[in-house]
Biotite code that builds the C-alpha atoms (Angstrom):
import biotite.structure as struc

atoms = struc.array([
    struc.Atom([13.013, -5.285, -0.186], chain_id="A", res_id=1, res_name="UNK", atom_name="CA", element="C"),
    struc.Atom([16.434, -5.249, 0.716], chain_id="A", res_id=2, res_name="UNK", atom_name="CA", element="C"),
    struc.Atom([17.293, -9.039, -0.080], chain_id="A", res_id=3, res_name="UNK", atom_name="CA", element="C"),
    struc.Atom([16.440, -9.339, -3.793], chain_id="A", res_id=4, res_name="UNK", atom_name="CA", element="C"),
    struc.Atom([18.882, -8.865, -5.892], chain_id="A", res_id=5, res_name="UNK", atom_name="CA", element="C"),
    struc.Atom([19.137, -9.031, -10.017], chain_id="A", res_id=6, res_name="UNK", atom_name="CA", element="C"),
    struc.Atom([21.216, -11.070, -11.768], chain_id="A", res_id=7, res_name="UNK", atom_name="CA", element="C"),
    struc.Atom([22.551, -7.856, -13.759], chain_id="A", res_id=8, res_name="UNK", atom_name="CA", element="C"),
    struc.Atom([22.401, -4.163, -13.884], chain_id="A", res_id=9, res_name="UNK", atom_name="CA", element="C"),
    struc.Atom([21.926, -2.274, -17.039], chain_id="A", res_id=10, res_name="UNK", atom_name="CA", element="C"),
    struc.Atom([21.046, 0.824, -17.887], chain_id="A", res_id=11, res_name="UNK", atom_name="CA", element="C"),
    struc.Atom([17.338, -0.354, -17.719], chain_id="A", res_id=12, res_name="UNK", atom_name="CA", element="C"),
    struc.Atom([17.848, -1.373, -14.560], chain_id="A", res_id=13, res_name="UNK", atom_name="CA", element="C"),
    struc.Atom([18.748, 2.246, -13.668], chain_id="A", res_id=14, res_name="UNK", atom_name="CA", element="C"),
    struc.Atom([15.757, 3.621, -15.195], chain_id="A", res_id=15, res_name="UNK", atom_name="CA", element="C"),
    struc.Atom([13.172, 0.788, -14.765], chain_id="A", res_id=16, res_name="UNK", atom_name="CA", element="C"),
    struc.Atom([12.749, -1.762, -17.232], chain_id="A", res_id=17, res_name="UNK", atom_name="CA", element="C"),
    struc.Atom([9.451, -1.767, -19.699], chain_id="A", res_id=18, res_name="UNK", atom_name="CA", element="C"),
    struc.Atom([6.520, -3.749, -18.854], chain_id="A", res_id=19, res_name="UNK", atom_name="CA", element="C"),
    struc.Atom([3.188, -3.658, -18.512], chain_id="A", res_id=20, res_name="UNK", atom_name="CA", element="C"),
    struc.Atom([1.716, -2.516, -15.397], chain_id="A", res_id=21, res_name="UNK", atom_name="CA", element="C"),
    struc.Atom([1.259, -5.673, -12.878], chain_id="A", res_id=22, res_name="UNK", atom_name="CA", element="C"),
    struc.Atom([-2.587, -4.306, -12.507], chain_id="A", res_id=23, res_name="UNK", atom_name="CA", element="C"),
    struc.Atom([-3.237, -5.224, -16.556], chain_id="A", res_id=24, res_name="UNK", atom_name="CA", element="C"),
    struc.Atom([-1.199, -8.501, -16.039], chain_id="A", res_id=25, res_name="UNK", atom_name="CA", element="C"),
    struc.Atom([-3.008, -11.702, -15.426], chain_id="A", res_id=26, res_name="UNK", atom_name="CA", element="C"),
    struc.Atom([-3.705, -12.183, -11.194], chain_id="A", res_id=27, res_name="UNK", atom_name="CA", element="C"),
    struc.Atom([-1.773, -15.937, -11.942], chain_id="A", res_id=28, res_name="UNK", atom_name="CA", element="C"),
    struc.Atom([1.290, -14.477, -13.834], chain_id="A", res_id=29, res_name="UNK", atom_name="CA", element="C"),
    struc.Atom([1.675, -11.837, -10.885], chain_id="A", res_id=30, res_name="UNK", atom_name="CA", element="C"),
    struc.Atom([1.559, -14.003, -8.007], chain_id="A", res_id=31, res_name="UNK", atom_name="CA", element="C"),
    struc.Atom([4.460, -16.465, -10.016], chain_id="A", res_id=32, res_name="UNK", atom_name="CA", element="C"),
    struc.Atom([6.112, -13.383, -9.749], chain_id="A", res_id=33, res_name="UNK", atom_name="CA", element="C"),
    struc.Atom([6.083, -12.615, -6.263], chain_id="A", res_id=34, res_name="UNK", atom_name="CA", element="C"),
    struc.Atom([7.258, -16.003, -5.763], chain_id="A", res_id=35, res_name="UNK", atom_name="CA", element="C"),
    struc.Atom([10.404, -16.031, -8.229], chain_id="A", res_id=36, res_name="UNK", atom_name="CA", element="C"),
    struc.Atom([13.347, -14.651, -6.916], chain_id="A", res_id=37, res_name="UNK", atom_name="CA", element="C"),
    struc.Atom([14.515, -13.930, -9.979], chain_id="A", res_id=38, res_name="UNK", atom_name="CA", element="C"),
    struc.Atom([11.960, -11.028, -10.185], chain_id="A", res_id=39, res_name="UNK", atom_name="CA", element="C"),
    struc.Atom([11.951, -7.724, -8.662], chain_id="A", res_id=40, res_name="UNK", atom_name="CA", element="C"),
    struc.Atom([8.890, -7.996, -6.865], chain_id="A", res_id=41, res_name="UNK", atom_name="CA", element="C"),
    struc.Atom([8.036, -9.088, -3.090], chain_id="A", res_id=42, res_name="UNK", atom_name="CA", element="C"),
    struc.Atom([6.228, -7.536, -0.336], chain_id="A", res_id=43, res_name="UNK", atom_name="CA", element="C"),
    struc.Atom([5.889, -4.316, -1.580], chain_id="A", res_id=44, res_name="UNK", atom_name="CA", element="C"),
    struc.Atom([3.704, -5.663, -4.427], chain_id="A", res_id=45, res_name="UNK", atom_name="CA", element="C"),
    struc.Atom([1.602, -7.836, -2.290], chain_id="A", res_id=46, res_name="UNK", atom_name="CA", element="C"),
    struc.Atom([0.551, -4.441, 0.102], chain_id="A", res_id=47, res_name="UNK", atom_name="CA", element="C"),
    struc.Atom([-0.606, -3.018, -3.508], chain_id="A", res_id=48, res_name="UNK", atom_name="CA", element="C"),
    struc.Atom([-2.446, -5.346, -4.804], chain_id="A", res_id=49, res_name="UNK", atom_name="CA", element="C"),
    struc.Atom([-4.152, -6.363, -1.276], chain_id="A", res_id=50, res_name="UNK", atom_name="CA", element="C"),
    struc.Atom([-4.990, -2.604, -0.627], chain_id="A", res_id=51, res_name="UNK", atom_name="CA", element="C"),
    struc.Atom([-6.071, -2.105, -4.274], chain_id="A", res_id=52, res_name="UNK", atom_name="CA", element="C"),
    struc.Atom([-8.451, -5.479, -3.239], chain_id="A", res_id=53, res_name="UNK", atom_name="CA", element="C"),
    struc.Atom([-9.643, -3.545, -0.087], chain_id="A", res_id=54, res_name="UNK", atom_name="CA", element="C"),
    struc.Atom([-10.474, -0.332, -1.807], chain_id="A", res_id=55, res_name="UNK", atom_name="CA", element="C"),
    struc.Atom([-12.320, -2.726, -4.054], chain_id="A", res_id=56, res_name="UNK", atom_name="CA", element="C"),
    struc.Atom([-14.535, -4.055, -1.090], chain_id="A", res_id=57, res_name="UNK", atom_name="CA", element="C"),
    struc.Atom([-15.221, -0.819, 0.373], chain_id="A", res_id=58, res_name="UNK", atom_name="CA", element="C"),
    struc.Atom([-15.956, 0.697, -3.215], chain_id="A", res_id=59, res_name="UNK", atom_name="CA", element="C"),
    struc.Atom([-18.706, -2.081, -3.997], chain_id="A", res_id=60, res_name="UNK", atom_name="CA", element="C"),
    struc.Atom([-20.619, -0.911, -0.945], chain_id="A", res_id=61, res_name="UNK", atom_name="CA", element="C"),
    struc.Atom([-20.676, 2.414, -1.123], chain_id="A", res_id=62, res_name="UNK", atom_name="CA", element="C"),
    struc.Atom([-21.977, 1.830, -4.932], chain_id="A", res_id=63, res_name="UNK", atom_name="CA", element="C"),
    struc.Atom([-24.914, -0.241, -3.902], chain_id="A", res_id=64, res_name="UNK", atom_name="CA", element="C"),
    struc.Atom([-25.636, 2.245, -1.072], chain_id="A", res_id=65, res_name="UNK", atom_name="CA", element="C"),
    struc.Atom([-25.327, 5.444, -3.836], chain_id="A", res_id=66, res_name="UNK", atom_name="CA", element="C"),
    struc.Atom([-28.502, 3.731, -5.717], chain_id="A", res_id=67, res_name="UNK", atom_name="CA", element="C"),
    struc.Atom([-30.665, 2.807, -2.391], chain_id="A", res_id=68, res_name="UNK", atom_name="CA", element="C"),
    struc.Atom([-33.629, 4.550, -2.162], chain_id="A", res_id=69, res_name="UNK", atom_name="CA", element="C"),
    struc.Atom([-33.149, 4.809, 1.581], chain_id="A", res_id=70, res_name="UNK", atom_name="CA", element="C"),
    struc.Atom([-30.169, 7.223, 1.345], chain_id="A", res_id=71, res_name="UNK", atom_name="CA", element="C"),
    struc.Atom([-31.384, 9.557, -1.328], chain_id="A", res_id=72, res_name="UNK", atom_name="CA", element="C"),
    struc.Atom([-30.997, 12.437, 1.128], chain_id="A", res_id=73, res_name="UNK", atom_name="CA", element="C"),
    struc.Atom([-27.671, 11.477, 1.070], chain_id="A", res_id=74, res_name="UNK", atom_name="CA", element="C"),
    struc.Atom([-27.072, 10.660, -2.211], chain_id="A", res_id=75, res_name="UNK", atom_name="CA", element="C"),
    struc.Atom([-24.590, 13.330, -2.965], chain_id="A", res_id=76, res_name="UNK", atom_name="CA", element="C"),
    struc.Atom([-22.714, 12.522, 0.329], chain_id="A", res_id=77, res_name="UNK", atom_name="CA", element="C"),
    struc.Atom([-22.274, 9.139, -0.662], chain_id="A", res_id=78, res_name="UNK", atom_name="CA", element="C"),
    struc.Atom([-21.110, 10.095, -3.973], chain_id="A", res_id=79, res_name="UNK", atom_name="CA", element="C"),
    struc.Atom([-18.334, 11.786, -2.403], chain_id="A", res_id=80, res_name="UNK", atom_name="CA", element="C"),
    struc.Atom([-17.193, 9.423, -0.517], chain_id="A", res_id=81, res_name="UNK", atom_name="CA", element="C"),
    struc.Atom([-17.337, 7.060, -2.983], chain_id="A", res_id=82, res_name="UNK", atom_name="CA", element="C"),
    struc.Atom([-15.305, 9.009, -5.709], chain_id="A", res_id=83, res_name="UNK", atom_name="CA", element="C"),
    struc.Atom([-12.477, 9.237, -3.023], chain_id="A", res_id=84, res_name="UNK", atom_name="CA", element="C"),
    struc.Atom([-12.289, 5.031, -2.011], chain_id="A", res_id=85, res_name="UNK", atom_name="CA", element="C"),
    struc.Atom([-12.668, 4.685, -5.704], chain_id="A", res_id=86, res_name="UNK", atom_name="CA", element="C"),
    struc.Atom([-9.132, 7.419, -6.781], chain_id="A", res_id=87, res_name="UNK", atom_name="CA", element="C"),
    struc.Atom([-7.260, 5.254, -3.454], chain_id="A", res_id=88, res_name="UNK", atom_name="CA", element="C"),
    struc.Atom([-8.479, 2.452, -5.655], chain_id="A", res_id=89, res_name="UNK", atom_name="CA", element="C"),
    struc.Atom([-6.852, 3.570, -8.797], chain_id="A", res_id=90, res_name="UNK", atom_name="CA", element="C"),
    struc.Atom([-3.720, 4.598, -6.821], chain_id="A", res_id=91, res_name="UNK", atom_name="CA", element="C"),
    struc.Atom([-3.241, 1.699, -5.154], chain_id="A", res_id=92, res_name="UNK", atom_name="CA", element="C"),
    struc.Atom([-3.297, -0.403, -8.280], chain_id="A", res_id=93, res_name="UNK", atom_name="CA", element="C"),
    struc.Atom([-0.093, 1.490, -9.224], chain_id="A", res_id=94, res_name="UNK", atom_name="CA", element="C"),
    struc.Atom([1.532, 1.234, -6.196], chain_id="A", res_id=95, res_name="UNK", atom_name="CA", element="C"),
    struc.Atom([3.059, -2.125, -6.834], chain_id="A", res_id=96, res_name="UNK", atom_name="CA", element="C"),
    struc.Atom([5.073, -0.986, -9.988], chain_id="A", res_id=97, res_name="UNK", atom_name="CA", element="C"),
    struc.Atom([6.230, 1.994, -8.003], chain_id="A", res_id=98, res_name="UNK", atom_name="CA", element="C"),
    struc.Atom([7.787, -0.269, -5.152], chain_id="A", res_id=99, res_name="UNK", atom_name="CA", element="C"),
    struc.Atom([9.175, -2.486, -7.779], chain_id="A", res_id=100, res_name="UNK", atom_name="CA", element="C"),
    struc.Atom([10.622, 0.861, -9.615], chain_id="A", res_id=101, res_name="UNK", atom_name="CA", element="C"),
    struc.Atom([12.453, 2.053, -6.162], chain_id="A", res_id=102, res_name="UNK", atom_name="CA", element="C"),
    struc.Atom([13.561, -1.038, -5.568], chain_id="A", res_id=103, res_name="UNK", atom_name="CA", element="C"),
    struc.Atom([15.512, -1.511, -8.522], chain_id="A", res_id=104, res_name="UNK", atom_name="CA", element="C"),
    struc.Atom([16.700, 2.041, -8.541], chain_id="A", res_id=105, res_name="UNK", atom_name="CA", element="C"),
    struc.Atom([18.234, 0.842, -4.965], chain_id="A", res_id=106, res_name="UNK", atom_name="CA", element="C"),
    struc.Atom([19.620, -2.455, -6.590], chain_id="A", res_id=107, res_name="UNK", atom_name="CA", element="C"),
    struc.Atom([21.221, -0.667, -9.588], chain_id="A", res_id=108, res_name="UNK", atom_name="CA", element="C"),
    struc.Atom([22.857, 1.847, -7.042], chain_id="A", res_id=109, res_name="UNK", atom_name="CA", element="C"),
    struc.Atom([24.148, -0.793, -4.826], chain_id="A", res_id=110, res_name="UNK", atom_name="CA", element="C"),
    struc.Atom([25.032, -2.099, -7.741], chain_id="A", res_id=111, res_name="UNK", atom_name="CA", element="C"),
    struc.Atom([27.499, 0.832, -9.230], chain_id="A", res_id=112, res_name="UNK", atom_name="CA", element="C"),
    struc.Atom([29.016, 1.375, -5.873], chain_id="A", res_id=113, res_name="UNK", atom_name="CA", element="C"),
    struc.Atom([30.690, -1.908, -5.566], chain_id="A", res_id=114, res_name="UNK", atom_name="CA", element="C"),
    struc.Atom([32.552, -1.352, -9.381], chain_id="A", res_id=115, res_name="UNK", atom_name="CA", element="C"),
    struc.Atom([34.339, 1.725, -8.191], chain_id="A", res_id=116, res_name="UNK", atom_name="CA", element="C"),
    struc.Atom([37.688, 1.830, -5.925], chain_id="A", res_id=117, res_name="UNK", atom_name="CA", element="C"),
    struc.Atom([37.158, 2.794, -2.838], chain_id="A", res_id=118, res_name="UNK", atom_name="CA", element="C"),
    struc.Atom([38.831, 6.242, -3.218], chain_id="A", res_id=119, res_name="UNK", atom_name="CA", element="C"),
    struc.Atom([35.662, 6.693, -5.487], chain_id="A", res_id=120, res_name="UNK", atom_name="CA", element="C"),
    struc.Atom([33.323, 6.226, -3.310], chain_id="A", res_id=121, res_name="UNK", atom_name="CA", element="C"),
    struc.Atom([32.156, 9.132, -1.485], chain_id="A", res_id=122, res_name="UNK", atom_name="CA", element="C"),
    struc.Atom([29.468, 11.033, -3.763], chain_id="A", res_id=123, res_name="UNK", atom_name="CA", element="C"),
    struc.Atom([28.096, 7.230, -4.762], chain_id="A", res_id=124, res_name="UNK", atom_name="CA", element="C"),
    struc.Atom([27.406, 6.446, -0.691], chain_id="A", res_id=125, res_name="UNK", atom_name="CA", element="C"),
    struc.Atom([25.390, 9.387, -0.693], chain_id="A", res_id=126, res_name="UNK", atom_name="CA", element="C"),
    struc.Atom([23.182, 8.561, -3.740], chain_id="A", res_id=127, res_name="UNK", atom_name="CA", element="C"),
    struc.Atom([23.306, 5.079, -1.813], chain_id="A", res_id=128, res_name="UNK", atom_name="CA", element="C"),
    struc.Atom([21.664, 6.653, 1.023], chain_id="A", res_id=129, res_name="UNK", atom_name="CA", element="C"),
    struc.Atom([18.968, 8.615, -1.106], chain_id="A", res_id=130, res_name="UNK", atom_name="CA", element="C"),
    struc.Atom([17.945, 5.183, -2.527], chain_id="A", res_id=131, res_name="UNK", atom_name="CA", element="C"),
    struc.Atom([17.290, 3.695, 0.536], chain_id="A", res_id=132, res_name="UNK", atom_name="CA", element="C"),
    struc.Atom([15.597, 6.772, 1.791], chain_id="A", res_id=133, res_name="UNK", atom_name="CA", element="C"),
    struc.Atom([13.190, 6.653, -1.564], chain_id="A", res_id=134, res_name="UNK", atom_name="CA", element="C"),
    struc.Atom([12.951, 2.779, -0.557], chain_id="A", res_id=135, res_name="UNK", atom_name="CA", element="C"),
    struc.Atom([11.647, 4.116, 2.601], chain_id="A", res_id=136, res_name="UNK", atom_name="CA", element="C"),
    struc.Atom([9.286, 6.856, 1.068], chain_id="A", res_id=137, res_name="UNK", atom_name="CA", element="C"),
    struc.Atom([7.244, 4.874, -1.232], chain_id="A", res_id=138, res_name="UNK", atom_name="CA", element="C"),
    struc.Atom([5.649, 2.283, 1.097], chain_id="A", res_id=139, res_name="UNK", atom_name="CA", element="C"),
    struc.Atom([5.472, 4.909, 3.708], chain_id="A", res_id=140, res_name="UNK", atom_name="CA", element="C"),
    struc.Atom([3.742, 6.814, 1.613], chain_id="A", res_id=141, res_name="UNK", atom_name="CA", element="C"),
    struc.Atom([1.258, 4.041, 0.844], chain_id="A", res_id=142, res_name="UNK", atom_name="CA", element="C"),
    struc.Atom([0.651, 3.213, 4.562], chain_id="A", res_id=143, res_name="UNK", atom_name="CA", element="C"),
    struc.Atom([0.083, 7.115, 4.754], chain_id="A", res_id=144, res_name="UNK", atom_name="CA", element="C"),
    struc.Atom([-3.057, 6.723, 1.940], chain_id="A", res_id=145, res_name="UNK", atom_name="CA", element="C"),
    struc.Atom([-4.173, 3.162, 3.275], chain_id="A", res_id=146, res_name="UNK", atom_name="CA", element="C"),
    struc.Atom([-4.436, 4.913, 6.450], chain_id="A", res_id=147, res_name="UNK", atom_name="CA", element="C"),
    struc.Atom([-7.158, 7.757, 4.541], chain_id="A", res_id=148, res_name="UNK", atom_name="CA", element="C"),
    struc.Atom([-8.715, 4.757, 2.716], chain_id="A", res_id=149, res_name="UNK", atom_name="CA", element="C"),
    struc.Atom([-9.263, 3.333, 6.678], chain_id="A", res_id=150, res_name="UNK", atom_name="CA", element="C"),
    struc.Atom([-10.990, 6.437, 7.453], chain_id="A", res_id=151, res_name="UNK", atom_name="CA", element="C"),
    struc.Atom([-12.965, 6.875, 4.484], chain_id="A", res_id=152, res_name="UNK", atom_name="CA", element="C"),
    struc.Atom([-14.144, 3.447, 5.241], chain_id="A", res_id=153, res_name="UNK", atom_name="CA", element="C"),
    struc.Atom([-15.361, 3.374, 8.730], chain_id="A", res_id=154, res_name="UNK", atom_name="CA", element="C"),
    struc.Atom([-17.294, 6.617, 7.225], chain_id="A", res_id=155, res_name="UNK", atom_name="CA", element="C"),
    struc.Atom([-18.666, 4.401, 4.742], chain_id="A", res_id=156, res_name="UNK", atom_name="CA", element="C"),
    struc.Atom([-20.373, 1.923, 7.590], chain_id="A", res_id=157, res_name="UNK", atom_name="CA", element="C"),
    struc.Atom([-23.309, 3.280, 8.050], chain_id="A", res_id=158, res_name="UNK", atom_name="CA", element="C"),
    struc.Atom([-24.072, 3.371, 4.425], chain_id="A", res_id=159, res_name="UNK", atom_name="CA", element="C"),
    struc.Atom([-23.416, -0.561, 4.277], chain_id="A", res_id=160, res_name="UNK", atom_name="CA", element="C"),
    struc.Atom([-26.604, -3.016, 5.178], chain_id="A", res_id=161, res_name="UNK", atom_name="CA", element="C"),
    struc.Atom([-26.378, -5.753, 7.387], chain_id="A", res_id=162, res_name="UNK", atom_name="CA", element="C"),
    struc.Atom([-26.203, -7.801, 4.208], chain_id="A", res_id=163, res_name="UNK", atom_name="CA", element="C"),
    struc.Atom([-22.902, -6.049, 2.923], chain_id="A", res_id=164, res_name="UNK", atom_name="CA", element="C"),
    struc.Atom([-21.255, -4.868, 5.845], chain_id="A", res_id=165, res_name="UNK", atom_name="CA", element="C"),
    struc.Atom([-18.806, -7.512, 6.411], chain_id="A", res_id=166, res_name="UNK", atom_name="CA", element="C"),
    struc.Atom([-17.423, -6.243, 3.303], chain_id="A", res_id=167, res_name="UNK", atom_name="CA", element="C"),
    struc.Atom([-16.211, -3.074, 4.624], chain_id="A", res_id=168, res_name="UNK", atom_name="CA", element="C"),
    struc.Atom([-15.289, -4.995, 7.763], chain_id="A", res_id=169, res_name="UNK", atom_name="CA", element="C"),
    struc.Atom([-12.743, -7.057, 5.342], chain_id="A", res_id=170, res_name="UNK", atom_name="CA", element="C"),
    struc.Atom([-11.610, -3.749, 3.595], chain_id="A", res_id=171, res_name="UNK", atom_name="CA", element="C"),
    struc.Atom([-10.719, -2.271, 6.942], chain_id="A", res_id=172, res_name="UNK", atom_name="CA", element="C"),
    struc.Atom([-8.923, -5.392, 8.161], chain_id="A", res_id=173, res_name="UNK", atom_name="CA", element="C"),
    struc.Atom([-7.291, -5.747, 4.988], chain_id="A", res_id=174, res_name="UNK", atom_name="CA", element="C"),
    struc.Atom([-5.840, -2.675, 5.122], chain_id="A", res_id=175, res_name="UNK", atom_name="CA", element="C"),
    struc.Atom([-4.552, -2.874, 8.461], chain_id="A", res_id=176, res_name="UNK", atom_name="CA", element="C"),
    struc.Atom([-2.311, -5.827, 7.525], chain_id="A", res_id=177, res_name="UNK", atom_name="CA", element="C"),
    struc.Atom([-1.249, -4.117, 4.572], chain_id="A", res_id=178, res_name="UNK", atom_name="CA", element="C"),
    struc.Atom([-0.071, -1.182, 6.407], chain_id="A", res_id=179, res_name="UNK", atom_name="CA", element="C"),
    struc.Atom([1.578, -3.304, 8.877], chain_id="A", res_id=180, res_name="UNK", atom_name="CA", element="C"),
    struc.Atom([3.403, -4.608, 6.156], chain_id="A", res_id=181, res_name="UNK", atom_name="CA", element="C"),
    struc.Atom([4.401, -1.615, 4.312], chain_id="A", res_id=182, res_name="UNK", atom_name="CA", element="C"),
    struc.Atom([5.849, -0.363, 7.462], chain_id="A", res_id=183, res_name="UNK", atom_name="CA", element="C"),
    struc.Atom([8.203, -3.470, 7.510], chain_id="A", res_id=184, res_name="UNK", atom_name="CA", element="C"),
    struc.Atom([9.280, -2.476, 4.696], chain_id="A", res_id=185, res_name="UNK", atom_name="CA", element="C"),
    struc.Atom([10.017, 1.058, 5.564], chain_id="A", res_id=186, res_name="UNK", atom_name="CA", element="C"),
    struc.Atom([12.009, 0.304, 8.780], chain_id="A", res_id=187, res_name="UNK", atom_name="CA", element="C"),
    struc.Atom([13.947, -2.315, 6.539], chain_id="A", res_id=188, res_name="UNK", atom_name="CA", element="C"),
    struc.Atom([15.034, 0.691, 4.653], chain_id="A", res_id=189, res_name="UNK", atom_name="CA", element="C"),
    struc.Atom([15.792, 2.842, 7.346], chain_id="A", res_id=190, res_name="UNK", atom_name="CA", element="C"),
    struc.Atom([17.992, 0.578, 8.859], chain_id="A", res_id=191, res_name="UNK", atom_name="CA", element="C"),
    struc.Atom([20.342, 1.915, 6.828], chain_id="A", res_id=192, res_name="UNK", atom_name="CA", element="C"),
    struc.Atom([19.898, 5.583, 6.842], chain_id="A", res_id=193, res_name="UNK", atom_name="CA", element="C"),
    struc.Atom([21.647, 7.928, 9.394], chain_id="A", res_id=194, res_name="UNK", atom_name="CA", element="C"),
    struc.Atom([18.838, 8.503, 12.234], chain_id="A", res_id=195, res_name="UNK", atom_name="CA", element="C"),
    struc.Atom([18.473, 11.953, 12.200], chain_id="A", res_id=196, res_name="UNK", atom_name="CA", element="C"),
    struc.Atom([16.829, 11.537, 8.627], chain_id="A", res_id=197, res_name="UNK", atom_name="CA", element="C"),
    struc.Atom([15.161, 8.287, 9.940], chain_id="A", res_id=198, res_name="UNK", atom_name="CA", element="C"),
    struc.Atom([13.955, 9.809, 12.979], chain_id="A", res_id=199, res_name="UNK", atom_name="CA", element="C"),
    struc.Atom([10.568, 11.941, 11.476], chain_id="A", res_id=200, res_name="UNK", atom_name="CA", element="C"),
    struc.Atom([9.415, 8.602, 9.648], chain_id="A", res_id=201, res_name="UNK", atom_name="CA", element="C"),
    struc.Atom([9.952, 6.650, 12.023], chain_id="A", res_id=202, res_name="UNK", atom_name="CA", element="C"),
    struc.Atom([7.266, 8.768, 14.193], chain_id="A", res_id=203, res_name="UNK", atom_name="CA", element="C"),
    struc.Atom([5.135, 9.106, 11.414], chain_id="A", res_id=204, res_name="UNK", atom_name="CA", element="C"),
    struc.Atom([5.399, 5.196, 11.318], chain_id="A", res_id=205, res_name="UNK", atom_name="CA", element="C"),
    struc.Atom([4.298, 4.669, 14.928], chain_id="A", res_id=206, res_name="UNK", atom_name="CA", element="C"),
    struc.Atom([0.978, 7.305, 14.321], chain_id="A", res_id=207, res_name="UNK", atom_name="CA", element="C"),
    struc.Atom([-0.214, 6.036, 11.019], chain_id="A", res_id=208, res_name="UNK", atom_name="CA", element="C"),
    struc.Atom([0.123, 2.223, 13.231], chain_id="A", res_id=209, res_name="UNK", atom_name="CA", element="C"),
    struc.Atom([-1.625, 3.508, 16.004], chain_id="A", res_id=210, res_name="UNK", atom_name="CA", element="C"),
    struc.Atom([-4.286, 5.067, 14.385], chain_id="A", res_id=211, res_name="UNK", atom_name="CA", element="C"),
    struc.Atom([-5.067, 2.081, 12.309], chain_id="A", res_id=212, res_name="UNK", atom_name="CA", element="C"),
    struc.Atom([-5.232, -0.762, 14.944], chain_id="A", res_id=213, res_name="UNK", atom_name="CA", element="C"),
    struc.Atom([-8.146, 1.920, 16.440], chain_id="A", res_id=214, res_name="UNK", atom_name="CA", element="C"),
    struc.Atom([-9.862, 2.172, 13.429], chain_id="A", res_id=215, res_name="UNK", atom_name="CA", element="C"),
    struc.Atom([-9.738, -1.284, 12.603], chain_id="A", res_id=216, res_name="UNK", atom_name="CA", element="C"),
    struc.Atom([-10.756, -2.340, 15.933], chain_id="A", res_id=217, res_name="UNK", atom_name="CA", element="C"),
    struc.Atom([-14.187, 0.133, 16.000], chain_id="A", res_id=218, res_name="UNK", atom_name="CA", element="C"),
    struc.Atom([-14.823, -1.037, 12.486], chain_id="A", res_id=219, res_name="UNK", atom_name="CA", element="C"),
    struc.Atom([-14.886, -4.965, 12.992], chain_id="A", res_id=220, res_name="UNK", atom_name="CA", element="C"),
    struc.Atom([-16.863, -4.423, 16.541], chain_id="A", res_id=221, res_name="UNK", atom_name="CA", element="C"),
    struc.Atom([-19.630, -2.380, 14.695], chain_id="A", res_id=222, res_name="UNK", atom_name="CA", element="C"),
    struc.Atom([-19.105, -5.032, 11.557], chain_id="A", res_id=223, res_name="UNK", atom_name="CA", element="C"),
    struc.Atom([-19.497, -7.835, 13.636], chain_id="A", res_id=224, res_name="UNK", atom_name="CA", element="C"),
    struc.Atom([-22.525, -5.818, 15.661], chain_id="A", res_id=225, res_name="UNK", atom_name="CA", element="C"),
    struc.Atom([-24.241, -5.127, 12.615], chain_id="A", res_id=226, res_name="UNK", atom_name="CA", element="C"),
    struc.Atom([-24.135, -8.759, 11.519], chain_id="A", res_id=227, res_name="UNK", atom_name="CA", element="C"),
    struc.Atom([-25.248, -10.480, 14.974], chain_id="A", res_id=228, res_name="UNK", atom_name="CA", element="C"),
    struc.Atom([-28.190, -8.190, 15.089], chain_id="A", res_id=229, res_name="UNK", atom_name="CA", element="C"),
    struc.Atom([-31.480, -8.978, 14.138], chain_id="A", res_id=230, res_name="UNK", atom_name="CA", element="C"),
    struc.Atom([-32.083, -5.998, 11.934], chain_id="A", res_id=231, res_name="UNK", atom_name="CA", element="C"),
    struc.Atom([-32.411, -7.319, 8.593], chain_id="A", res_id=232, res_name="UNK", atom_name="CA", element="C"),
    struc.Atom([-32.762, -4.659, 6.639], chain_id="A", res_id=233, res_name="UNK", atom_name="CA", element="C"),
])
């Protein structure tokens, strides 16, 4: 996040430029994006889009499973569920304009800094050091929902067939390297923050990383289970 730079700042920069949100743009025209370094996209937009994918995955079983005869007793129950992975969904289909909007807000801060004498400088390094803390916040707060969407998904196994189940098996891996990711990003970030302010995420970092590698490792063993069995129902 920290590499990409603008060619200039205005005072759209500042407040984030119009444009239609990636999730309406064509799937082509976004990718061309990631890879222009002219843009302001990058990593942070890839975790979006690949969670928003996973959520996907995990929301197409859960809607075949709400309309099974089998689990009519649990019809509501499923319904739940399925409201939930469908609202991460939605959120994580906004989540890459959001990076792109802190990143530029860290750009165009940068940005001001370095056109003021240094006697100038004080009250600027400290907005400098709120940017890169709300550089820090917004894919930690992703990893933090990815790491719900995990759970809501290894809930949603048992609903999913032998059939189907490989598709909340790629869901949870999915989101595993997307939170590994979005952590990268956060410790990029807090590299340059004062550690007493880093300290709390950076614990909150190592739990939401723990706790995924678990659930994605119970999830792909009862995935792959599922699919070597010779239950075919």
């Amino acid at each position: 996040m920290v590499e990409r730079k603008p060619e200039t700042v205005t005072q759209t920069d500042i407040e984030g430029p119009l444009r239609a949100p990636l999730i309406e743009q064509p799937l082509r025209d976004v990718v061309r994006q990631v890879a222009d370094p002219a843009r302001n996209s990058g990593g942070g937009v890839v975790v979006g889009i690949t969670l928003a994918g996973a959520a996907a995955s995990a929301e197409l079983v859960l809607r075949l499973a709400v309309k099974r005869k089998s689990f009519a007793a649990r019809r509501d129950e499923i319904a739940e569920l399925l409201d939930r992975v469908a609202a991460a969904r939605r959120s994580f289909e906004d989540a890459a304009d959001q990076d792109i909007a802190a990143f530029e807000h860290l750009v165009a801060t940068q940005r001001a800094l370095k056109q003021l004498p240094e006697t100038e400088q004080t009250a600027p390094r400290e907005r400098l050091v709120g940017a890169y803390v709300q550089a820090a916040d917004v894919p930690l707060g992703l990893a933090r929902q990815a790491l719900e969407f995990m759970r809501d998904a290894e809930r949603g196994l048992e609903f999913a067939t032998r059939f189907i189940v490989s598709d909340i098996g790629a869901a949870t891996a999915l989101a595993r390297g997307a939170i590994d990711a979005a952590l990268l990003t956060v410790a990029a970030n807090l590299a340059y923050v004062d550690d007493r302010s880093a300290a709390t995420r950076r614990s909150e970092m190592g739990a939401i990383r723990g706790e995924a590698a678990e659930i994605a490792e119970r999830v792909l063993a009862a995935a792959n289970a599922a699919i070597s069995s010779s239950d075919r129902s």
